[in-house]
C-alpha positions as CSV (number, residue, x, y, z in Angstrom):
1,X,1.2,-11.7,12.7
2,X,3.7,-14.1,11.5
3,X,6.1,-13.2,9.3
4,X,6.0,-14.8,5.7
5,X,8.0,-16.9,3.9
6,X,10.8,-15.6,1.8
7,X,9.5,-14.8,-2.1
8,X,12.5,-14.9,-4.6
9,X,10.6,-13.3,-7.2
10,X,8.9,-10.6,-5.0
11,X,12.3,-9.6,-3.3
12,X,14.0,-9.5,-6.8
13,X,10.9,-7.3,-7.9
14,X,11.4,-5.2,-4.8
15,X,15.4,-4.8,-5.3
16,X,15.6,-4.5,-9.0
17,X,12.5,-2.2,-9.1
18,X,11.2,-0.5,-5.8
19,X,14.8,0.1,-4.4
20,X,17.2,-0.1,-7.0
21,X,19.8,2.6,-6.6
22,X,18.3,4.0,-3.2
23,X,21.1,4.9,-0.5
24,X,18.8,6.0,2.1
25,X,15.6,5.2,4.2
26,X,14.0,8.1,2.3
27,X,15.6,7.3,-1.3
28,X,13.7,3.5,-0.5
29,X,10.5,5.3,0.5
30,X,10.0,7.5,-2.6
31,X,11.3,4.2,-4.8
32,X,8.2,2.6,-3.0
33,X,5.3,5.9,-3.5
34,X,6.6,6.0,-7.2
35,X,6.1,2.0,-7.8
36,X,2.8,1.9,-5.8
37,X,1.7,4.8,-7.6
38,X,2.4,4.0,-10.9
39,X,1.1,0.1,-10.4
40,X,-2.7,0.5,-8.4
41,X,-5.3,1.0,-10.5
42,X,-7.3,3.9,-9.6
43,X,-10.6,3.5,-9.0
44,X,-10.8,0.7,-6.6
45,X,-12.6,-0.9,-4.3
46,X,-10.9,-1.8,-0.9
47,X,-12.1,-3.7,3.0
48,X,-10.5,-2.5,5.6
49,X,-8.8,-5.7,7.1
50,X,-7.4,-4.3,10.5
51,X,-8.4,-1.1,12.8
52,X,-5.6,1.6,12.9
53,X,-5.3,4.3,15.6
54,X,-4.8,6.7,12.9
55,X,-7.8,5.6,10.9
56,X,-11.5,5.6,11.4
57,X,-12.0,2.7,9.1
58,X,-13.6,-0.1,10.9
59,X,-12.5,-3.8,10.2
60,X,-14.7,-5.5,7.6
61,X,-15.7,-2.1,6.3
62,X,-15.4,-1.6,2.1
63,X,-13.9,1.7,0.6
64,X,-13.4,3.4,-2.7
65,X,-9.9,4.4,-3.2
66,X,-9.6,7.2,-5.3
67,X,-5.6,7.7,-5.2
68,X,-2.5,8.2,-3.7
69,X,-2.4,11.1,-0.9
70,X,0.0,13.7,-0.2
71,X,1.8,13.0,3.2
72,X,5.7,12.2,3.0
73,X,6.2,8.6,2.3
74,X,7.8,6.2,5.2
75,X,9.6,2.8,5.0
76,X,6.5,1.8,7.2
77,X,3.3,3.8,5.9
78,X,1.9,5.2,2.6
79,X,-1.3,6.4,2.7
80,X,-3.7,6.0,0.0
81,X,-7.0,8.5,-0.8
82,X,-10.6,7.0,0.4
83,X,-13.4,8.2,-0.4
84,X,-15.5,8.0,3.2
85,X,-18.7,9.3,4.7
86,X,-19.2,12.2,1.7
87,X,-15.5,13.4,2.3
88,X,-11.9,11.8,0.9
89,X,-9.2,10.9,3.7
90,X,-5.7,9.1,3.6
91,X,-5.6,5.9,5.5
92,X,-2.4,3.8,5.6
93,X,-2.6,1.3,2.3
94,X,-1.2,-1.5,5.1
95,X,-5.1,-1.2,6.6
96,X,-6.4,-1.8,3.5
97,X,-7.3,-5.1,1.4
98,X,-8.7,-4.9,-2.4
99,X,-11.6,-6.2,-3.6
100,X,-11.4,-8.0,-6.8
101,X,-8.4,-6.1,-7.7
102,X,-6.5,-5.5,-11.5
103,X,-3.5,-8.2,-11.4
104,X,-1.5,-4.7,-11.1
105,X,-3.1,-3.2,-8.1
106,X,-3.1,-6.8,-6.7
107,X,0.7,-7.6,-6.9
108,X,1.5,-4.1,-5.8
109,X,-0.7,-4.3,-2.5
110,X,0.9,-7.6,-2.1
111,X,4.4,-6.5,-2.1
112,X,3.8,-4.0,0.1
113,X,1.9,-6.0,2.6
114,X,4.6,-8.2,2.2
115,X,7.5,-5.8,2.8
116,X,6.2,-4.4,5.9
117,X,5.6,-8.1,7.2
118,X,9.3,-8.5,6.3
């Protein structure tokens, strides 16, 4: 994967509203569950773009994401609720690209996406 060029307005978005007046790895992580949280539009729909060892998604392979889930937040994974084979899961959001997405949901998947690729 290459790394993407550098977006003024998406690293002013991340510093002046993801991790504004975070002094740790875990401050940034919460600043980045709270902005993800509060910007996807639940219910979505959602193709997995990339296997994951800690994911049974297959690439290709179109979910319904239903919300955020529970597990402690990293600099380098959140986990978002899927609805899969009759039962809900978390899979990392990075696996994950939307389908026909709310402008919201879009530019927040985006910035993530483009954070991690940072």
């Amino acid at each position: 994967m290459t790394r993407p060029d550098r977006d003024e307005e998406r690293e002013e978005r991340i510093q002046t509203r993801i991790t504004v007046d975070t002094y740790s790895a875990e401050e940034a992580a919460m600043g980045w569950y709270a902005y993800i949280d509060d910007f996807l539009e639940f219910p979505f729909e959602a193709r997995c773009v990339e296997e994951r060892e800690e994911s049974p998604l297959t690439e290709g392979e179109t979910v319904h994401v239903v919300g955020m889930s529970s597990p402690e937040p990293t600099l380098s994974q959140l986990f978002v609720t899927v609805e899969w084979m009759d039962r809900e899961l978390g899979v990392p959001l990075e696996q994950l690209e939307p389908v026909d997405p709310s402008p919201d949901t879009e530019q927040a998947i985006e910035d993530w996406h483009y954070w991690l690729e940072r």
